[in-house]
C-alpha positions in Angstrom: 0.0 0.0 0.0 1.7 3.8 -0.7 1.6 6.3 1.3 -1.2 8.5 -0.6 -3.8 5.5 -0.6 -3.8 5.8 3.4 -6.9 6.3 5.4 -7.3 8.0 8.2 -8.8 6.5 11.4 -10.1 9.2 14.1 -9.3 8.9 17.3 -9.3 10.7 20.9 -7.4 14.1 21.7 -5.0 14.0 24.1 -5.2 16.2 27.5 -3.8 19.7 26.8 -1.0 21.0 28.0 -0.5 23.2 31.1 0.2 26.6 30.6 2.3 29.1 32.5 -0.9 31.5 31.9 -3.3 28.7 34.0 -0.5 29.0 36.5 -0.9 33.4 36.7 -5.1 32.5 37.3 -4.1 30.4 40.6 -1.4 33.2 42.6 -3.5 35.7 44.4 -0.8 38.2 43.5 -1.4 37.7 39.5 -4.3 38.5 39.9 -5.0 40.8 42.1 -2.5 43.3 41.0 -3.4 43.0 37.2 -7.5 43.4 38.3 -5.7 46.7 39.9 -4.5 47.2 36.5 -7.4 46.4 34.5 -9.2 48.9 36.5 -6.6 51.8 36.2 -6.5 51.1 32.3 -10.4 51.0 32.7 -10.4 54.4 34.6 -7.7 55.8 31.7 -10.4 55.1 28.1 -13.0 56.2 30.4 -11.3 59.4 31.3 -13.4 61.5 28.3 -17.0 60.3 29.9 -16.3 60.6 33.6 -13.8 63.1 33.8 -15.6 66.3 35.1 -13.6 68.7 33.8 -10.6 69.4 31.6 -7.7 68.4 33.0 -6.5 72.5 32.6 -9.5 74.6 32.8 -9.0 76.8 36.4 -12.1 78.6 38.2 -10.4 80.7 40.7 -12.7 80.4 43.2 -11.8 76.7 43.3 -8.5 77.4 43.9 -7.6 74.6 47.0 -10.9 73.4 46.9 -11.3 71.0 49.9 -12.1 67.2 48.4 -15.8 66.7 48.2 -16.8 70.3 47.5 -19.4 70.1 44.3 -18.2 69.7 41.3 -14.3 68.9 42.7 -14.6 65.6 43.9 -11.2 65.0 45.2 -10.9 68.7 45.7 -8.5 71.3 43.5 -4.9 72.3 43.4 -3.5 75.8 44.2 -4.3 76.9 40.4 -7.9 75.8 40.8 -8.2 72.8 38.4 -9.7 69.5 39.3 -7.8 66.9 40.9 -9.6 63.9 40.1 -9.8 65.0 36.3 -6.4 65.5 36.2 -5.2 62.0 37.6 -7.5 60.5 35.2 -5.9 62.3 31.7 -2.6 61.1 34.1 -3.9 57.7 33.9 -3.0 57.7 30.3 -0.3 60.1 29.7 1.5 57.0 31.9 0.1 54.2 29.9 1.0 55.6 26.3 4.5 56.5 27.7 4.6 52.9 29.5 3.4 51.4 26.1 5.6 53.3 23.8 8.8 53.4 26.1 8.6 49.4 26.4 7.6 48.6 22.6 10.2 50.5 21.6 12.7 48.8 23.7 11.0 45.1 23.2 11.0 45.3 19.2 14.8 46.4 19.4 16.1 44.7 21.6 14.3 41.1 20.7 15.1 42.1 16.7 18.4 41.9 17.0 18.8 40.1 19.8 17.8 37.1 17.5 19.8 38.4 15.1 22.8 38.5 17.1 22.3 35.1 18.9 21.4 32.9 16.3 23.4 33.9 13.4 27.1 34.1 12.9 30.2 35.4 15.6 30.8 38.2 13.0 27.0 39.9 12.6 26.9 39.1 16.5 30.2 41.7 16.9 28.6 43.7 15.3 25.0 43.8 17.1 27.1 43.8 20.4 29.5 46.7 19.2 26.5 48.9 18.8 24.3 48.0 21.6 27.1 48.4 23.7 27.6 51.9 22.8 24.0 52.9 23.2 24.6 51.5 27.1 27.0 54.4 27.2 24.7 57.1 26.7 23.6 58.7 29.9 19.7 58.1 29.6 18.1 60.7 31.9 20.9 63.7 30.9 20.2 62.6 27.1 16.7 63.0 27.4 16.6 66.2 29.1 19.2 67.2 26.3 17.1 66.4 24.0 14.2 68.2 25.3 14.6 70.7 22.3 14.4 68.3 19.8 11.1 66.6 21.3 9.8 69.9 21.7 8.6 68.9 24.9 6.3 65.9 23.5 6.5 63.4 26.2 5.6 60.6 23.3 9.1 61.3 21.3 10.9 61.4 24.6 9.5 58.0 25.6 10.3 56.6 22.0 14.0 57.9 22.8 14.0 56.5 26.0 12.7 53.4 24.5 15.8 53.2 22.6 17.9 53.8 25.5 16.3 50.2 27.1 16.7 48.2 24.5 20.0 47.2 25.3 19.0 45.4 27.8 15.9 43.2 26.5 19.1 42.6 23.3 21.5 40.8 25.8 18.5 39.2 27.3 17.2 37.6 24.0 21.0 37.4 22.8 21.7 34.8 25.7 18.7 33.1 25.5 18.7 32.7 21.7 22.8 31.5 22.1 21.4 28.8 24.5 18.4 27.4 22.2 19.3 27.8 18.7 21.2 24.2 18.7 18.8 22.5 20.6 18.4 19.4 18.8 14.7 20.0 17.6 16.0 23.2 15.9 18.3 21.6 13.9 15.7 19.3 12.9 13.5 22.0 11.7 16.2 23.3 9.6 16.9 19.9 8.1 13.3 19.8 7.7 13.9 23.0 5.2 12.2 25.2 7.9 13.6 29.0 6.8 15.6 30.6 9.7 12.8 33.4 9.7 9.8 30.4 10.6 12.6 28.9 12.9 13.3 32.2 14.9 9.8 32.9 15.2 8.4 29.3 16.2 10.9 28.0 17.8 13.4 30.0 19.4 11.1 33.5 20.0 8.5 30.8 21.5 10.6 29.0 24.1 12.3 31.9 25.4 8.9 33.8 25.5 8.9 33.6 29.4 11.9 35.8 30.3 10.8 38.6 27.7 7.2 38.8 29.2 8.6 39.3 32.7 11.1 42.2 31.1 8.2 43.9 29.6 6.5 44.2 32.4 9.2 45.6 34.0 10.1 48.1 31.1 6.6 48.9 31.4 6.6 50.6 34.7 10.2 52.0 34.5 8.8 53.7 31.3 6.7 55.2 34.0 8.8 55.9 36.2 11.0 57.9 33.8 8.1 60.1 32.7 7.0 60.9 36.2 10.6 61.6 37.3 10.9 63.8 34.1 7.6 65.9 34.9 8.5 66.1 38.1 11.7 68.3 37.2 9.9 70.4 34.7 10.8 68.5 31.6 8.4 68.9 29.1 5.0 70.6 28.1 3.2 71.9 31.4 -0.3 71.3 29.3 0.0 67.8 29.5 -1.2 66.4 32.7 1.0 63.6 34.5 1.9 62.6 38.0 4.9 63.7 37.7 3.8 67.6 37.5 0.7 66.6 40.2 3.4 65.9 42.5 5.8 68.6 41.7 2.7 71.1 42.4 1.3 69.1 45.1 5.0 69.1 47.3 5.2 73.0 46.3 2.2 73.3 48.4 2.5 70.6 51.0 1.9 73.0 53.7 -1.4 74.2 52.9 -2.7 71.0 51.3 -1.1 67.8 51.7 -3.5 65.8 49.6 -2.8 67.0 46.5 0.6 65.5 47.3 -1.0 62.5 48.1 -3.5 61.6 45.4 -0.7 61.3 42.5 2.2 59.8 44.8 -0.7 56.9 45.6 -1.8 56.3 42.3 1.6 56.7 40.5 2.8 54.1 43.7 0.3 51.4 43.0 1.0 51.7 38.9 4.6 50.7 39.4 4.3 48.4 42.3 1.4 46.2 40.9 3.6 46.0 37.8 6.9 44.8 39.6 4.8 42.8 42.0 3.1 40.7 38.5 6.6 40.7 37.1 7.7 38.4 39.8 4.9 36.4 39.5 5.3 36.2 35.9 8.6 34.9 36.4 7.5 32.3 39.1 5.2 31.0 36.4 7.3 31.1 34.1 10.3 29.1 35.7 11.5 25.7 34.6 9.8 26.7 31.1 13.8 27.9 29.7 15.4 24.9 28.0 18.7 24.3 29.1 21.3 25.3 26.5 23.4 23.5 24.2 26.5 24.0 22.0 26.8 27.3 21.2 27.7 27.4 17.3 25.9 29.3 14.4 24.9 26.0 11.2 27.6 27.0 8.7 30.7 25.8 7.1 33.7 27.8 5.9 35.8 26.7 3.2 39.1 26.6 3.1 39.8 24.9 -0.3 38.3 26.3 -3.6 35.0 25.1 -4.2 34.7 22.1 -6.4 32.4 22.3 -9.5 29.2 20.1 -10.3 29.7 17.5 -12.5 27.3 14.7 -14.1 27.1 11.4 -12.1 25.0 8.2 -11.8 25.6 7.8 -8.7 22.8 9.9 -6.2 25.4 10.7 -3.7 29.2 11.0 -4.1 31.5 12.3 -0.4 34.8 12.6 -2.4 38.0 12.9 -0.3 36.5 15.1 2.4 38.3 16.1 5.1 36.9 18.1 8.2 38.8 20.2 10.9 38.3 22.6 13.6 40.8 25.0 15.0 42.7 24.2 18.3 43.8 26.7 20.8 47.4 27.1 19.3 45.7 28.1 15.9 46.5 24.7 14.2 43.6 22.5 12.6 43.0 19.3 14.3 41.0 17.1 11.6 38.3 14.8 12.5 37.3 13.7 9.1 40.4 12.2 7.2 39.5 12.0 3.5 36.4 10.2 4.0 34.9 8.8 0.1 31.6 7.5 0.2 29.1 6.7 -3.0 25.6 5.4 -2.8 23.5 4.5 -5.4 20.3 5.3 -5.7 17.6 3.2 -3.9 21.0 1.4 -1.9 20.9 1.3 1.9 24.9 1.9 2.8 25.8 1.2 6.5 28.2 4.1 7.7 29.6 2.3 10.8 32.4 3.4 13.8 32.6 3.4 17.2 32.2 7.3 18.7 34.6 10.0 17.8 35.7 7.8 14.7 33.6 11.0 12.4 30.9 9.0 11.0 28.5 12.1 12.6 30.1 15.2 11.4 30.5 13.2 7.9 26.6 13.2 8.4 26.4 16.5 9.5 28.5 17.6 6.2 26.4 15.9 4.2 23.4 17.9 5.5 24.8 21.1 5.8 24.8 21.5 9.4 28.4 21.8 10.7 29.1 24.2 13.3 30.6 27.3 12.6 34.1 26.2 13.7 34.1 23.5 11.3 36.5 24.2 8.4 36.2 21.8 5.5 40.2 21.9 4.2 38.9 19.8 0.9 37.1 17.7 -1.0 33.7 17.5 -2.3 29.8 16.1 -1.8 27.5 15.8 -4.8 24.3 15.2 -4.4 23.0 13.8 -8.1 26.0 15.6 -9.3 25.5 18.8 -7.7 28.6 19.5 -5.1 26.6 20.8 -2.0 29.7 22.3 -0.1 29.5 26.0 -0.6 25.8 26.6 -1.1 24.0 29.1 0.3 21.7 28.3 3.2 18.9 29.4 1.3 20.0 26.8 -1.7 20.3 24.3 0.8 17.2 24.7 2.6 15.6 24.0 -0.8 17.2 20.3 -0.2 16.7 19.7 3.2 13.5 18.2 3.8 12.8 17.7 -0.1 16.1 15.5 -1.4 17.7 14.7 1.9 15.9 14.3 4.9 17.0 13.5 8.3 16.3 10.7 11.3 18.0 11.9 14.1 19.7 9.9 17.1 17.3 11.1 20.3 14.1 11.3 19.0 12.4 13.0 22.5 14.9 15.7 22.0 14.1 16.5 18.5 10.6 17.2 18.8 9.7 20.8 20.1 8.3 20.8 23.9 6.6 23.8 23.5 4.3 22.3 20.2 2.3 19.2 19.1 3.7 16.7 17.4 1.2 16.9 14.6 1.8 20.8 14.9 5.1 20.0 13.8 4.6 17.7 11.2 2.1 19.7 9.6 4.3 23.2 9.4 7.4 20.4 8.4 5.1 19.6 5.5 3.6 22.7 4.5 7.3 24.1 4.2 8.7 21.6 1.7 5.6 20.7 -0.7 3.1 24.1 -0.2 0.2 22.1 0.8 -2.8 23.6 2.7 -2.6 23.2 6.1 -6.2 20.8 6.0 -4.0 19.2 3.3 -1.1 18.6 5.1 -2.9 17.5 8.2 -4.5 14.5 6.1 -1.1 13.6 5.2 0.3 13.8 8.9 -2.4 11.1 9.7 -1.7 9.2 7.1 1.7 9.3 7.6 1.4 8.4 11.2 -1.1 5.5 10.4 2.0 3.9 7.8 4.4 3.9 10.3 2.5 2.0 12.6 0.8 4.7 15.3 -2.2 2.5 16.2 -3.9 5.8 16.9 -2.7 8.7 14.4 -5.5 11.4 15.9 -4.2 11.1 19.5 -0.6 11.2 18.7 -1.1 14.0 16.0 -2.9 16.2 19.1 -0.4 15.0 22.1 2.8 16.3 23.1 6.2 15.0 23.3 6.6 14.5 26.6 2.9 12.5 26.2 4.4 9.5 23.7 6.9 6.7 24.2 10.2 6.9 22.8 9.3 4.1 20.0 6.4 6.2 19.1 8.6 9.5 19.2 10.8 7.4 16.6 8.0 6.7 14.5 6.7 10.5 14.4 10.2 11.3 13.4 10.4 8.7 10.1 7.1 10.1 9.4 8.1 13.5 9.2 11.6 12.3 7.4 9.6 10.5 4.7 6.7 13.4 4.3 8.2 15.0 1.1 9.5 11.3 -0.6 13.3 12.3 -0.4 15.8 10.7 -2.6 18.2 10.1 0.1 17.5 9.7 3.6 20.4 9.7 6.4 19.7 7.9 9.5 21.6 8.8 12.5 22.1 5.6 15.4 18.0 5.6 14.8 17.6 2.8 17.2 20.3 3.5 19.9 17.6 4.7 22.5 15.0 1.8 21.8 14.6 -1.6 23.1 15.3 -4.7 21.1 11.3 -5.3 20.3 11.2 -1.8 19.3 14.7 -1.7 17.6 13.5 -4.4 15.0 10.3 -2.8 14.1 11.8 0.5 13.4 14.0 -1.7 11.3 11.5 -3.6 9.2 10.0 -0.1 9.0 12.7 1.9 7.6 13.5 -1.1 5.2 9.9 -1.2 3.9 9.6 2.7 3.4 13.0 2.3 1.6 11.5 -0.1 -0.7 8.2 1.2 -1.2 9.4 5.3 -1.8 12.8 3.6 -3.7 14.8 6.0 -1.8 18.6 5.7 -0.7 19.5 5.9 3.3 22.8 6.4 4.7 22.4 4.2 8.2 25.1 5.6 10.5 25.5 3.4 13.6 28.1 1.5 15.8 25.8 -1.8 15.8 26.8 -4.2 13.0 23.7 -6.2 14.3 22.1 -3.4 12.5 24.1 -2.7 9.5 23.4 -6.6 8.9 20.3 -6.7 9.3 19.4 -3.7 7.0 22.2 -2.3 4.9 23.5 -3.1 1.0 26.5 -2.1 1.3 29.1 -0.9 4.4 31.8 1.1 5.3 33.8 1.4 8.1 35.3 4.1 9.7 38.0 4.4 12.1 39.6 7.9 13.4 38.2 9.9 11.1 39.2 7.3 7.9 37.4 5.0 5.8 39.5 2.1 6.4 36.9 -0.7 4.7 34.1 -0.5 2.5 32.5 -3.4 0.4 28.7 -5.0 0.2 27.2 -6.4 3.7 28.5 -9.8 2.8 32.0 -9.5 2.0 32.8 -7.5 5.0 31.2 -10.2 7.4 32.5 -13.1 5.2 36.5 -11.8 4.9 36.8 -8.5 6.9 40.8 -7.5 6.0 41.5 -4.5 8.0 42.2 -5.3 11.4 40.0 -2.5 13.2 36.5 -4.3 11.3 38.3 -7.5 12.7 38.2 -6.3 16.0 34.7 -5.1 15.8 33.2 -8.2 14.3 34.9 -10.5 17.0 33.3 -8.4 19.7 30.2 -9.3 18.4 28.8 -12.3 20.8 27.2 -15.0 18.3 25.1 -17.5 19.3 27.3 -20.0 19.2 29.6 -18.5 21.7 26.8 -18.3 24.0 26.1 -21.6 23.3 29.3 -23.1 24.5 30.1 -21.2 27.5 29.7 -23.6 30.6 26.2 -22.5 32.5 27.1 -21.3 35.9 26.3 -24.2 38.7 23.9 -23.4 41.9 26.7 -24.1 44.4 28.3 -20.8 43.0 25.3 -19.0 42.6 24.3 -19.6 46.2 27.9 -18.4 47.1 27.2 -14.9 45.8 29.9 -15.6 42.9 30.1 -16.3 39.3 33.1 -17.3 36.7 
């Protein structure tokens, strides 16, 4: 049966997920200070209905009204306007400064801090070069300096000053970004031909969500905070109502009426406080979300050696003479991969097998186009139906990934994305490399997830990754590998983290999807159990070397070089087993054995 005859059995949805949002409705603080929010804000749109006057107009003979006296509510200052009319147009002179001085800051400072963090060392100098001098600037003496230029406008000072923050939120994201960018489910969405803009956005920007919430709540009331402190010294137009001013006025006439002190230092006092007090419980609800980080290293290769041109060949994939390095402390290169030459055919299974460290994984990774930054490839060439792959863009390689070479990685729980659905990620896998609908796609997920062997595709397409086995997470993966019918699949230790039971179905399945979609698969592994059971043709590798290659059956029937030797005779068979001499009770009730 192919792939597109599938149908598509329903089946039940799996529990959601808990979110760090369900967590802010159960602490009292959450939600008590942001009800004390809502209301303020409330207060603030209402202000042009319930105000009862303007916030300037003066009556003289209201001048220190007491509070209560008709028509003043919360009394008058010592120019005879309206208090309570007043704090309300303050209401939102502090919101629209809190809003602009923080979304300023936030779509800065989380720009380029994913800029910075997740692409190269050299556009990251850069980002940090600049950012670092804006941290120079003396904020409150700028702004006051500036005062001519903003003409007073409190909005362009708190865009300014917006600027001025985003430093901060920058190294924030920067770090964050630095720590999640190699997760292992990233990589897999760019080998899934995900574009670095779909990958920022989904998976980075979403995981490290937390941390930039709590900041903007924070930049949100120092945005206040600055305004207030700003008015309060006489900085700006003296039109536009603000605590700042209210306070300025109120402590110039503290001896004849105290509460017109009071009435703005309150408010103002409860504005910041509820904000730091639901930053920290953002931050308690957002804990433990953070993934811990990984190697720090931007996907890219540099080439030392010229680049080699494509040529014709019938061969589907051709690794000439490569040879991988990275730079030691001293300067020198220290090579990993030793002139590695590899050819598989088209519809061949070819066993890439070493013990760890012997390079069989950065070959891999070469192939894909997913080295670390450090990685220098000194020579040699990889065609991919004749077209040599080292030196492409990582725009002309995303258009591979995911289409022509797809990917099984090694831990399949850590290559799915925490924070999504597995059929969530499937789908936007799918829609990325073939352009289907997203109803279309879906259909194919299920079916997908039905050919692999998912007994129930609809509760597995809604779950989470923590919510399936690591068999299942396997099977998810080959799905998603196998979604766009790539001519060459590479399979990394696919079976390392499974039981036996499992291990052998995984097998079977990757041998019948080989055979039914006619592609080729690269099957890198350390188990010659494997490679036996499931590979055309092998080759061995040792320290970074192909040091034997031939079909399955002449390297198990005559292995020459020493090292595959070695690795066959550590193999147990079941003859040896057979003959060892079975341990007798006497020693087994003596607590010893031979």
């Amino acid at each position: 049966m192919s792939i597109e005859e599938l149908s598509i059995d329903p089946g039940l949805a799996a529990p959601p997920r808990r979110s760090p949002f369900r967590k802010l409705l159960r602490d009292p603080q959450a939600v008590i200070t942001a009800s004390l929010l809502l209301v303020i804000v409330l207060l603030g749109l209402l202000t042009p209905f319930i105000a009862p006057h303007d916030p300037n107009e003066a009556q003289l003979s209201a001048i220190n009204a007491d509070p209560g006296t008709p028509g003043y509510p919360l009394g008058a200052d010592q120019n005879g306007r309206d208090i309570m009319s007043r704090l309300l147009h303050s209401i939102n002179t502090s919101m629209i400064s809190g809003l602009i001085g923080a979304s300023v800051a936030l779509a800065i400072g989380i720009t380029f801090g994913l800029i910075g963090g997740y692409f190269g060392s050299r556009l990251r100098s850069v980002t940090e070069w600049v950012f670092s001098l804006v941290m120079t600037f003396p904020g409150i003496l700028l702004l006051i300096v500036l005062m001519p230029v903003t003409k007073g406008d409190y909005r362009f000072t708190m865009l300014i000053f917006g600027v001025l923050l985003s430093p901060g939120i920058y190294r924030i994201v920067r770090n964050l970004v630095v720590g999640v960018k190699n997760e292992l489910y990233v990589d897999a969405a760019r080998v899934a031909g995900l574009s670095n803009l779909r990958i920022l956005a989904r998976h980075v920007l979403f995981v490290i969500r937390g941390p930039i919430i709590i900041a903007a709540a924070f930049l949100f009331g120092g945005a206040i905070s600055v305004q207030a402190g700003l008015a309060f010294l006489g900085v700006g137009s003296t039109l536009v109502p603000s605590f700042g001013a209210m306070i300025s006025e109120g402590f110039l006439n503290l001896y004849i009426d105290p509460m017109q002190f009071l009435w703005p230092s309150v408010l103002l006092g409860v504005i910041t406080a509820s904000l730091v007090l639901l930053g920290n419980s953002l931050r308690d609800a957002f804990e433990g979300v953070k993934l811990k980080p990984a190697k720090i290293a931007a996907p890219k290769v540099e080439q030392v050696a010229g680049r080699a041109e494509s040529r014709p060949s019938d061969a589907l994939l051709e690794v000439d003479d490569l040879v991988i390095a990275y730079p030691t402390p001293s300067g020198k290169l220290n090579e990993v991969v030793k002139g590695v030459t590899l050819r598989v055919n088209a519809g061949e299974t070819v066993g890439l097998v070493g013990e760890s460290g012997s390079g069989k994984t950065q070959t891999a990774f070469a192939i894909l186009g997913v080295l670390p930054a450090e990685a220098v490839i000194v020579r040699g060439s990889i065609r991919l139906e004749g077209r040599n792959l080292i030196g492409l863009s990582e725009r002309e390689l995303r258009q591979l990934r995911g289409r022509s070479i797809a990917y099984i990685p090694q831990e399949p729980m850590s290559n799915l994305d925490p924070s999504y659905t597995v059929g969530a990620q499937l789908v936007e896998g799918i829609r990325a490399t073939t352009g289907l609908s997203k109803r279309e796609a879906r259909e194919r997920v299920l079916a997908l997830l039905k050919r692999v062997g998912i007994q129930d595709p609809k509760r597995t397409f809604d779950s989470y990754p923590h919510q399936i086995s690591g068999g299942m997470a396997q099977r998810v993966l080959i799905a998603g590998a196998v979604a766009s019918r790539p001519k060459l699949l590479i399979a990394d230790e696919p079976t390392t983290a499974l039981d036996v039971t499992v291990q052998a179905e995984i097998l079977d399945l990757l041998r019948d999807l080989q055979a039914e979609l006619d592609m080729a698969v690269v099957l890198v592994t350390h188990n010659f159990g494997v490679v036996a059971d499931i590979c055309d043709r092998i080759a061995v590798m040792q320290n970074g070397q192909v040091v034997e290659s031939g079909t399955a059956l002449e390297v198990f029937r005559e292995p020459k070089h020493p090292y595959t030797q070695k690795l066959l005779g550590a193999i147990l068979d079941e003859a040896t087993v057979r003959t060892d001499p079975p341990v007798s009770a006497g020693a087994l009730a003596g607590g010893t054995t031979r």
